[in-house]
OpenMM code with the backbone's topology and positions (N, CA, C; nanometers):
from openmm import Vec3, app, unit

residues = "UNK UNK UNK UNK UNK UNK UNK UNK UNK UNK UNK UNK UNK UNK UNK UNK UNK UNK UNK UNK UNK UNK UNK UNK UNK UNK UNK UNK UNK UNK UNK UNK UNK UNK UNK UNK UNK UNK UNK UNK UNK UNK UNK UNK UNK UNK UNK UNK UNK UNK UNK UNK UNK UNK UNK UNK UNK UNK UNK UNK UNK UNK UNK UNK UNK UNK UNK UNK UNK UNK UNK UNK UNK UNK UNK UNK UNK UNK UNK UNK UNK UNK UNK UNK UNK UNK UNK UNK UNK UNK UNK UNK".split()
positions = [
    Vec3(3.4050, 12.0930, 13.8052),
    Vec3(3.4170, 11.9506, 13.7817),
    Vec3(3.5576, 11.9079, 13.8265),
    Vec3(3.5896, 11.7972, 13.9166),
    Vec3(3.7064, 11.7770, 13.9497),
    Vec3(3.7924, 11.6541, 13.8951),
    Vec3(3.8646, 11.7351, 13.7947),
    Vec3(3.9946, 11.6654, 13.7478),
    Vec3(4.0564, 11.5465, 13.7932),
    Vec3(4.0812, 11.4252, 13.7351),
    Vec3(4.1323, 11.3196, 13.8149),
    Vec3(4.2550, 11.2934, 13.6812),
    Vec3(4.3127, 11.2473, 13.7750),
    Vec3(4.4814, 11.1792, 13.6603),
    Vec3(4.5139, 11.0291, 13.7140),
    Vec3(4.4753, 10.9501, 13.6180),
    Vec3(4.5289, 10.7917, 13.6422),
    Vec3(4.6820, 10.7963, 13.5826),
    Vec3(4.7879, 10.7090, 13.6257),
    Vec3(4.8953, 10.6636, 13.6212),
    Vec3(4.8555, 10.5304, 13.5615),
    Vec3(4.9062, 10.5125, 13.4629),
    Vec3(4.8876, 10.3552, 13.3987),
    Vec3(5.0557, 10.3115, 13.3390),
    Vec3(5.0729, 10.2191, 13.3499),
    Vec3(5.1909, 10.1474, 13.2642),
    Vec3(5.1326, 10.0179, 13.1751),
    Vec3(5.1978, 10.0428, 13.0410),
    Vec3(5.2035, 9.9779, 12.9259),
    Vec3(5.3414, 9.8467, 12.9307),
    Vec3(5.2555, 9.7716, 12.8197),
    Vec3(5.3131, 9.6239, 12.8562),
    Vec3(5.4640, 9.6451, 12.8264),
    Vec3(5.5517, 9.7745, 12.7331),
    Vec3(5.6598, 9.7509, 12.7648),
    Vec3(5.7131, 9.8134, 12.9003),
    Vec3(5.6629, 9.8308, 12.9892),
    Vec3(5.6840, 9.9162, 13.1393),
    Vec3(5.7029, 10.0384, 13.1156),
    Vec3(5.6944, 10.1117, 13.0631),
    Vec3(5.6682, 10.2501, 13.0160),
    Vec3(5.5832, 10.3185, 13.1356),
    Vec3(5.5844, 10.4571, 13.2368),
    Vec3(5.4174, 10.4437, 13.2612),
    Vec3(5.3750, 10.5800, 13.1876),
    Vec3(5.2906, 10.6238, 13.1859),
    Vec3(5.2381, 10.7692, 13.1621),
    Vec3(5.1431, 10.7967, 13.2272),
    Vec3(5.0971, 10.9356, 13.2704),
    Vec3(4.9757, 11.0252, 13.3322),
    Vec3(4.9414, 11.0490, 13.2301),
    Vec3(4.7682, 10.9956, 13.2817),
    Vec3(4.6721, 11.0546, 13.1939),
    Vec3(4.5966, 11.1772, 13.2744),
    Vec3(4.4694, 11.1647, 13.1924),
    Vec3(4.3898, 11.3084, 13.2559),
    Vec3(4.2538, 11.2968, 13.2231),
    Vec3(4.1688, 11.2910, 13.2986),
    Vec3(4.0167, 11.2814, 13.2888),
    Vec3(3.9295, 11.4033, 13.3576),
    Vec3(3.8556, 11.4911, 13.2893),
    Vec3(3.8204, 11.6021, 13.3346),
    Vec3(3.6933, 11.5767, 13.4493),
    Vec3(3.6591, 11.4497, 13.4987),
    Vec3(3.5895, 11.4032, 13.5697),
    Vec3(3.6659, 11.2441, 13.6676),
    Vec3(3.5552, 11.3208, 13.7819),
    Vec3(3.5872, 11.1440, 13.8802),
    Vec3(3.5064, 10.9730, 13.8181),
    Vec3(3.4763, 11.0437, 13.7114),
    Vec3(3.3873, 10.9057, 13.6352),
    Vec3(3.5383, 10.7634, 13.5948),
    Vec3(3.6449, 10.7923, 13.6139),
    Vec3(3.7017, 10.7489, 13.5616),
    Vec3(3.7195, 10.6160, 13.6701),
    Vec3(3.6649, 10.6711, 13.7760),
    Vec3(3.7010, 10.5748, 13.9183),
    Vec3(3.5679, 10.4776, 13.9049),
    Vec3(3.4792, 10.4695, 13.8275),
    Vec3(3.3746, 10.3667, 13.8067),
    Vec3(3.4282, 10.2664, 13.7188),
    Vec3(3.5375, 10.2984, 13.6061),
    Vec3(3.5857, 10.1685, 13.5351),
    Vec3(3.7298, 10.1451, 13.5099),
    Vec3(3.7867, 10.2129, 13.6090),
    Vec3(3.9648, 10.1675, 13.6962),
    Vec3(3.9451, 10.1869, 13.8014),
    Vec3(4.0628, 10.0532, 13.8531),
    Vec3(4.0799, 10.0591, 14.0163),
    Vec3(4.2126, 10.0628, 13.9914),
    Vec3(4.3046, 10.1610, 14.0927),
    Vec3(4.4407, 10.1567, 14.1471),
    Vec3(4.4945, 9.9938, 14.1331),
    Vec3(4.5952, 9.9563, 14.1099),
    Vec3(4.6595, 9.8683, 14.1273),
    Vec3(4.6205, 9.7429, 14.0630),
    Vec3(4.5328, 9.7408, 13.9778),
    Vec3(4.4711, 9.6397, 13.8990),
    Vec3(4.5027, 9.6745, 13.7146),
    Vec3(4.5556, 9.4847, 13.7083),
    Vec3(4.6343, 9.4685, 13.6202),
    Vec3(4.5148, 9.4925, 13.4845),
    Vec3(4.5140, 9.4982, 13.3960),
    Vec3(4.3640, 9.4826, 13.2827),
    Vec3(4.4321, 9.4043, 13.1175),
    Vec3(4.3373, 9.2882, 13.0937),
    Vec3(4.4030, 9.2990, 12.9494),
    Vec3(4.4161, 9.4011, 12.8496),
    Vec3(4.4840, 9.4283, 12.7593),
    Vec3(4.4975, 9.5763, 12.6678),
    Vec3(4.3473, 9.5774, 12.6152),
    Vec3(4.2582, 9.5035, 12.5753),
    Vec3(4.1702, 9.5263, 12.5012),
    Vec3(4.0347, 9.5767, 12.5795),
    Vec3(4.0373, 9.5342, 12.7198),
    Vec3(3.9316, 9.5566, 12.8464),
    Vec3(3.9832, 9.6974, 12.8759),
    Vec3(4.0989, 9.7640, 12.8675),
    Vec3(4.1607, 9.8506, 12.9661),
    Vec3(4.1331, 9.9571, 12.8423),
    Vec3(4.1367, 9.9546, 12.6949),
    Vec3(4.0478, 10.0291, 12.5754),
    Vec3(3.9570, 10.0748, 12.6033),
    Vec3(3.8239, 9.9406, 12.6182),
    Vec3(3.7392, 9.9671, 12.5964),
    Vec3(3.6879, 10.0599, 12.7459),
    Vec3(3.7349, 10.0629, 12.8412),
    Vec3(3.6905, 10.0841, 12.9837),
    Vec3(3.7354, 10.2419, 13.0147),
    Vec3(3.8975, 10.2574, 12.8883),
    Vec3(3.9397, 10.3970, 12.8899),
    Vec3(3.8024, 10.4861, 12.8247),
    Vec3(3.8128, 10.4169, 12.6867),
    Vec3(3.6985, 10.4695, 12.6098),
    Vec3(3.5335, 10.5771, 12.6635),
    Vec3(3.5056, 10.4422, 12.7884),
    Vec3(3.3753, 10.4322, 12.8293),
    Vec3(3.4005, 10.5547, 12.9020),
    Vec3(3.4769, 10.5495, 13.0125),
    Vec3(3.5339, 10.6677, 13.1029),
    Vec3(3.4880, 10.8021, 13.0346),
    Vec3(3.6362, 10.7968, 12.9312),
    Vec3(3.6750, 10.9701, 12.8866),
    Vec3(3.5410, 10.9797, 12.8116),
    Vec3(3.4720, 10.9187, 12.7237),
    Vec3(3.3348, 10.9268, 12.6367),
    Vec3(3.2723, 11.0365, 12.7809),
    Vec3(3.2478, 10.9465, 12.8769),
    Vec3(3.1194, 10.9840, 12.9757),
    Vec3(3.1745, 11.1205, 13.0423),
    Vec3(3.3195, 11.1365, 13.0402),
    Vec3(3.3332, 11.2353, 13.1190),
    Vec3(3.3503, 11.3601, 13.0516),
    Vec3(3.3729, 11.3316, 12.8833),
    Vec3(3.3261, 11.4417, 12.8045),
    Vec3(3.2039, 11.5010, 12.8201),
    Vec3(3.1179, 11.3325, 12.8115),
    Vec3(2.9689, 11.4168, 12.7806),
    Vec3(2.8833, 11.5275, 12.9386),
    Vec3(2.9833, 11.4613, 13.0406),
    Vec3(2.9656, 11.5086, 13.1581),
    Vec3(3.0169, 11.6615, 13.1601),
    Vec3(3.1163, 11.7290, 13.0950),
    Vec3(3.1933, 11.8374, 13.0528),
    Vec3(3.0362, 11.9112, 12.9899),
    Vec3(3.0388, 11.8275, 12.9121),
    Vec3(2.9240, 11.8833, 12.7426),
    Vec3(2.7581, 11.9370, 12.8377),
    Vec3(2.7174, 11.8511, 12.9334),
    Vec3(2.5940, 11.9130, 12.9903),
    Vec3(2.6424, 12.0116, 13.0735),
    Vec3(2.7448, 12.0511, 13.0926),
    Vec3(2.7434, 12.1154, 13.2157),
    Vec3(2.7965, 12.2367, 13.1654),
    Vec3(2.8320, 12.2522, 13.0497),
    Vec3(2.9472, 12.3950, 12.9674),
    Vec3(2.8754, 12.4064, 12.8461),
    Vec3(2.7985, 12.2812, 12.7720),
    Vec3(2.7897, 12.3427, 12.6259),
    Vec3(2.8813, 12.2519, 12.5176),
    Vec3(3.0165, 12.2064, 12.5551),
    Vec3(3.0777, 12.1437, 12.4904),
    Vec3(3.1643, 12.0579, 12.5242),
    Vec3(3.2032, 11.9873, 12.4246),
    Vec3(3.2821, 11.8649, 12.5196),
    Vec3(3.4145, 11.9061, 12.5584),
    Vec3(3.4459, 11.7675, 12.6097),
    Vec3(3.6210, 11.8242, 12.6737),
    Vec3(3.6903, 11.7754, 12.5735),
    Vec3(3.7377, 11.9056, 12.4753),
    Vec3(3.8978, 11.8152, 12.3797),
    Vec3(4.0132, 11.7691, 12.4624),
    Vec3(4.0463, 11.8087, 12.6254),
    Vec3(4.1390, 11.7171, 12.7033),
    Vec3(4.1272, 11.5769, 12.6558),
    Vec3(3.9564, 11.5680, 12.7361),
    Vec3(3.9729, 11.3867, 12.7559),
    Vec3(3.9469, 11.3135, 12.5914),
    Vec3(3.9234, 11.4122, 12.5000),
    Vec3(3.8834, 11.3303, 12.3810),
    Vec3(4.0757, 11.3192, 12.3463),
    Vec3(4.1436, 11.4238, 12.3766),
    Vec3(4.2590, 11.4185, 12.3318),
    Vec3(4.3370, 11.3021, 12.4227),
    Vec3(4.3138, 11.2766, 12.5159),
    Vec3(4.3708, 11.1638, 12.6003),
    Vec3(4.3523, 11.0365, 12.5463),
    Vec3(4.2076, 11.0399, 12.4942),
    Vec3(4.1570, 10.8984, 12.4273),
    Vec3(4.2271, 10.8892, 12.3233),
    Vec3(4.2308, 10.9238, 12.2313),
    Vec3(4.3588, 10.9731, 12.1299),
    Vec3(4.4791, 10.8965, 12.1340),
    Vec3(4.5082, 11.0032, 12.2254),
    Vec3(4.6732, 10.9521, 12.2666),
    Vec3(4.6848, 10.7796, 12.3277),
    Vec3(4.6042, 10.7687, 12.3955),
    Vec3(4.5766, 10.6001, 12.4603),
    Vec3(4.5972, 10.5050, 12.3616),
    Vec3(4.4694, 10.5119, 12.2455),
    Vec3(4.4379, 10.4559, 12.1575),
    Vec3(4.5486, 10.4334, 12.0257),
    Vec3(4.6016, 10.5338, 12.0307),
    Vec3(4.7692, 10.5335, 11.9444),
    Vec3(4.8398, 10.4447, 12.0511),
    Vec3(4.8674, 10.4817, 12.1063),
    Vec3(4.9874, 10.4119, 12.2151),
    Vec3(4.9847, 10.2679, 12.1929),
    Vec3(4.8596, 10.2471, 12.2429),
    Vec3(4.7868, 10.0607, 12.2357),
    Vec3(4.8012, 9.9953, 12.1283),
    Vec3(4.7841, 10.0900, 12.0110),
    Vec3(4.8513, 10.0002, 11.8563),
    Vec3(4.9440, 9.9319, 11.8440),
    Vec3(5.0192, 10.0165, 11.9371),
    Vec3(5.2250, 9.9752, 11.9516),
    Vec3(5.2638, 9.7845, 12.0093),
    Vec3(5.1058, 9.7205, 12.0511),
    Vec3(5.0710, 9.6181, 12.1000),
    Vec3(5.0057, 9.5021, 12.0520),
    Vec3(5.0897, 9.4404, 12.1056),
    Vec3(4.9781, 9.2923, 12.0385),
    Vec3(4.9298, 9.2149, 12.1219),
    Vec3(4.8115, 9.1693, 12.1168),
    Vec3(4.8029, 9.1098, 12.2492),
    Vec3(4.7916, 8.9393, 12.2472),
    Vec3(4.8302, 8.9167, 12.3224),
    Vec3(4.8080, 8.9370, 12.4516),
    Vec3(4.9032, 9.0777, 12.5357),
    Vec3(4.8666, 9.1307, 12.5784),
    Vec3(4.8742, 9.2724, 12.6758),
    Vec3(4.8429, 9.2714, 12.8123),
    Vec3(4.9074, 9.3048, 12.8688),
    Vec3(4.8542, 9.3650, 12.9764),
    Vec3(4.8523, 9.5099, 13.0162),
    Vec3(4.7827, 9.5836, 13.0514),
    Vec3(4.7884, 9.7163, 13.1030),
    Vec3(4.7692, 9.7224, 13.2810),
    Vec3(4.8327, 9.8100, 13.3400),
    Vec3(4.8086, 9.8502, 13.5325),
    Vec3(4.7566, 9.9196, 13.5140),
    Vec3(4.6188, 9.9820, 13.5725),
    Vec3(4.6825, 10.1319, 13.6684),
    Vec3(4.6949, 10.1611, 13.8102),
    Vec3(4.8529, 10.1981, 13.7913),
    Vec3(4.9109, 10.2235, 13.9250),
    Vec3(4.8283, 10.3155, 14.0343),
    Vec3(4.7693, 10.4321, 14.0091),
    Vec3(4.7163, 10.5093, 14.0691),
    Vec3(4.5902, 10.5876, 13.9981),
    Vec3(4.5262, 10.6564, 14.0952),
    Vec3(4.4077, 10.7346, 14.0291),
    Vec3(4.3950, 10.8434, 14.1203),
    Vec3(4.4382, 10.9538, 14.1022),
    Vec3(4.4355, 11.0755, 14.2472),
    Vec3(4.3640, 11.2376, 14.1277),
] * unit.nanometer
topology = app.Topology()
chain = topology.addChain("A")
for resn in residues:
    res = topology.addResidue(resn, chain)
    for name in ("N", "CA", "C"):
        topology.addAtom(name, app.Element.getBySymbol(name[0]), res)
């Protein structure tokens, strides 16, 4: 299964690498597109969910990476009020 890492920056310009144990992540981010914090949640969510369960048919179990990424996202985003904006800079 091939590993993808989005680059995103948070509304205080912060950026961080994430990590998605699948290319599913490229169906609900595009490179260089800005997202409100609450669209860019729910769209992280949808992603790492699918690319767990994509892990889970194919091994037996899910990926604690991407559940741990969602995690970490979902803390981060608290730190926010929105109105928000979130990027992501890249997706390779």
């Amino acid at each position: 299964m091939p590993e993808t890492r989005f680059t995103i920056r948070w509304p205080d310009g912060q950026t961080e690498e994430c990590y998605s144990p699948s290319t599913i992540v490229h169906d609900f981010l595009s490179a260089g597109t800005t997202y409100p914090l609450d669209d860019f949640l729910l769209r992280c969510r949808n992603a790492l969910e699918q690319a767990s369960l994509r892990v889970e048919a194919k091994f037996g179990y899910r990926c604690t990476s991407a559940d741990a990424q969602l995690g970490k996202i979902e803390r981060k985003a608290r730190a926010f009020n929105a109105p928000a904006d979130v990027t992501c800079l890249s997706i390779f």
